[in-house]
Residue, then its C-alpha position, 0 to 999 in steps of 0.5 A: x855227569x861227569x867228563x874225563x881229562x878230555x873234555x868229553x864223555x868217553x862211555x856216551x861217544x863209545x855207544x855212539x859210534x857203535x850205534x853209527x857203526x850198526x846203523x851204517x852197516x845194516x842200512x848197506x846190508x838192506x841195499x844189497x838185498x834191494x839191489x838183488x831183489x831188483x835184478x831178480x830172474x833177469x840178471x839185468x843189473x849185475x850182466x850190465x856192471x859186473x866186471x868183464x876183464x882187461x876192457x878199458x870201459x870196464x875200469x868204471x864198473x869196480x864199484x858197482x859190481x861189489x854191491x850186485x848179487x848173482x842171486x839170492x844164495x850169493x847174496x846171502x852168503x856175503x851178508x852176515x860176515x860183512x856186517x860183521x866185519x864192517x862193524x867192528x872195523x866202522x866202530x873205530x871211525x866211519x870216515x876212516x871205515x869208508x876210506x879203508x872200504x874204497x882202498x880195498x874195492x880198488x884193490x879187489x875190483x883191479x886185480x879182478x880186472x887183470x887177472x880174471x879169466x876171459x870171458x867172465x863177469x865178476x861181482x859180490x861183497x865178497x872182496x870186501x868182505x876178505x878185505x875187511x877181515x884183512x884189515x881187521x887182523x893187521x889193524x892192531x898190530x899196525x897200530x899197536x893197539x891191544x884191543x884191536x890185536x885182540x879183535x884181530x886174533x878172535x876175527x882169525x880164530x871164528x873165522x880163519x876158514x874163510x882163508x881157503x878162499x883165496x885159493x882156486x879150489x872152485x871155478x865158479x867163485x872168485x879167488x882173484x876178487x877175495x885174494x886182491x880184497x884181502x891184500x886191499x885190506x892189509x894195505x888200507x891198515x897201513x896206508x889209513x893207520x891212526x897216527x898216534x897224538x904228540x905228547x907234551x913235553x913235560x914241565x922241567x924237562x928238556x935243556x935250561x934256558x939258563x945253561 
């Protein structure tokens, strides 16, 4: 076995973090399938913590409400592009995943709560989703990371359609939820950038002890 400069086995922590990063979203996948089997036919679940808007006591169900489904079509819909974003923004760091998945479900969940039309009750993954792919194509840029660039540009080519929702093109879907978890996203890129290691000074450089 042999390590690298670091002292650690680079190829090995890769394949690990993918394996979290897999595990981690497929675990959160199969939570929201049970959470809308549960809520199956009676909509008990997401009525009682979907977010109606500008009720104080609404504020607490931001959280919940982005992981209830009104059915089984809603919730198909959000699966596949969440576990795919969710990876490959978690392969980077499942601490750091988590705190970008917070920054945009406050996002979303608030400029639901503001802007949201009287009398309705939003919830679903999707803010998180538009979030994710957000953060997914500003990561690299933010971070000058050449890799992340290139999964950010390929992000925006498979699935740059994905943008129209953030349009009111349709009253019964949410353009508020995707357009706030989108700018959620943007601003979880900035706010949790990686700050990039000091490098040592080198030997001989730098002013003379003796001068």
């Amino acid at each position: 076995m042999v390590y690298g400069p670091s002292g650690t086995n680079a190829p090995a922590s890769r394949r690990s973090r993918a394996v979290t990063a897999a595990t981690f979203m497929l675990s959160w996948a199969v939570l929201l399938w049970l959470l809308a089997a549960l809520d199956t036919g009676s909509g008990t679940i997401v009525g009682e913590y979907g977010i109606e808007p500008r009720q104080t006591d609404e504020l607490a169900d931001i959280f919940p409400a982005a992981f209830l489904h009104f059915g089984w079509d809603h919730v198909a819909a959000n699966t596949v592009p969440l576990v795919i974003f969710g990876f490959l923004a978690a392969v980077r760091g499942l601490g750091r995943f988590i705190g970008v998945v917070l920054v945009i479900i406050v996002v979303s969940g608030l400029g639901v709560w503001l802007t949201a039309p009287d009398g309705t009750n939003t919830a679903g993954a999707s803010g998180v989703v538009f979030g994710l792919f957000g953060y997914l194509l500003v990561r690299g840029f933010v971070e000058r990371d050449a890799l992340d660039i290139t999964v950010g540009i390929t992000v925006l080519l498979l699935y740059g359609s994905i943008l129209w929702g953030v349009l009111p093109t349709n009253s019964g879907v949410s353009w508020q939820g995707h357009l706030f978890g989108l700018i959620g996203g943007v601003l979880a890129a900035f706010w949790l950038r990686r700050t990039p290691p000091r490098r040592a000074p080198r030997a001989g450089i730098g002013p003379s002890p003796y001068s």
